[in-house]
C-alpha positions in Angstrom: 91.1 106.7 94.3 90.7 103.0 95.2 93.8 100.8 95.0 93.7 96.8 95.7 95.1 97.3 99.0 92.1 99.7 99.8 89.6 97.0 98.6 91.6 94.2 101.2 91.4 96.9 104.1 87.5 97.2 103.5 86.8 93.6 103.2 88.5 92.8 106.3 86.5 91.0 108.8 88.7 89.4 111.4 89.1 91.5 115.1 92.4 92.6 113.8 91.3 95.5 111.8 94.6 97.1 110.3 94.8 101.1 110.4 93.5 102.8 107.7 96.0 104.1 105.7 95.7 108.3 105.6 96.8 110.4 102.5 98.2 114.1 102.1 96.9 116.6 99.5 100.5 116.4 98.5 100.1 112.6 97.6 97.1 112.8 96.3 98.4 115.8 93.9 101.0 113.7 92.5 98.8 110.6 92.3 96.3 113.1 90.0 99.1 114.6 88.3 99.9 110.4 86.9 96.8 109.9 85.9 97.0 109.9 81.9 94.4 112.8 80.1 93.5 111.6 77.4 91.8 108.4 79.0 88.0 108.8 79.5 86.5 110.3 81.9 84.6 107.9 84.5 80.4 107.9 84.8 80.6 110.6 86.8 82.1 112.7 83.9 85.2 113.9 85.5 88.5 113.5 83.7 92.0 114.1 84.3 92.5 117.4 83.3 89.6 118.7 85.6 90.7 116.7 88.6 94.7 118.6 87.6 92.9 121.7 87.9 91.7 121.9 91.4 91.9 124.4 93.6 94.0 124.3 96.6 90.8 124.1 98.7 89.3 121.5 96.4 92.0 119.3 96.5 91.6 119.6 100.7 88.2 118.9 100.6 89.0 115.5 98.5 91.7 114.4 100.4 89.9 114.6 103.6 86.9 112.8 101.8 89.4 110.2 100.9 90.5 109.9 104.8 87.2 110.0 106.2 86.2 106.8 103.8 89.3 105.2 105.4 88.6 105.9 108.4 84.7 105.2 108.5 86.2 102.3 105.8 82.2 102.9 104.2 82.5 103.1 100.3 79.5 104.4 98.6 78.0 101.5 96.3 77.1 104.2 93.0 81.3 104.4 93.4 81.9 100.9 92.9 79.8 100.7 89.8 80.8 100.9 85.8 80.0 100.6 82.3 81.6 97.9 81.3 81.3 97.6 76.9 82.7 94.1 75.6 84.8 94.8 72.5 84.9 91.4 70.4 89.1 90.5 69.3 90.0 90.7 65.8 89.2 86.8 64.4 87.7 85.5 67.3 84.4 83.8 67.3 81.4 85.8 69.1 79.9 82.9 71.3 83.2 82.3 73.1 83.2 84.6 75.9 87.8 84.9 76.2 87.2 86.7 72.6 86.4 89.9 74.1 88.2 92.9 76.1 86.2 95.2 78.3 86.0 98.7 77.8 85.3 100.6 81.0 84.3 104.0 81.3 
């Protein structure tokens, strides 16, 4: 998971480089565990209730995958893309662009 804090700590370019901020398989269990499931599922086609239904040893491996791109603070670019769907607002006029939402998944 990437928060706002995470995206600060990667753009960082000053000398003072803060310490990268390390997570438990605990923590990230009960970050998964908010997560609501009946949102969609990202482009990578993984939803909720998979991610709840890790293994032990799958939830270890993410966690230290999470660490490690904390550490090396490298975020691959395919995870910082999305579909992004503009849905127009009821009444609003179609060729002013504050009319619509985006819908990402």
């Amino acid at each position: 998971m990437l928060f706002y804090s995470d995206e600060l700590y990667f753009r960082c370019l000053h000398p003072y480089v803060p310490e990268a901020q390390l997570t438990t398989p605990y923590e990230l269990r009960s970050l998964i565990h908010a997560l609501k499931t009946k949102s969609a599922p990202g482009t990578e086609g993984i939803s909720a209730t998979m991610l709840r239904n890790l293994s032990r040893k799958a939830l270890n491996y993410l966690t230290q995958l999470r660490n490690h791109i904390m550490r090396l603070r490298y975020f691959p670019y395919a995870w910082k893309s999305a579909n992004v769907t503009p849905i127009l607002k009821p009444g609003k006029p179609l060729s002013d662009p504050g009319s619509t939402d985006p819908l990402v998944f």
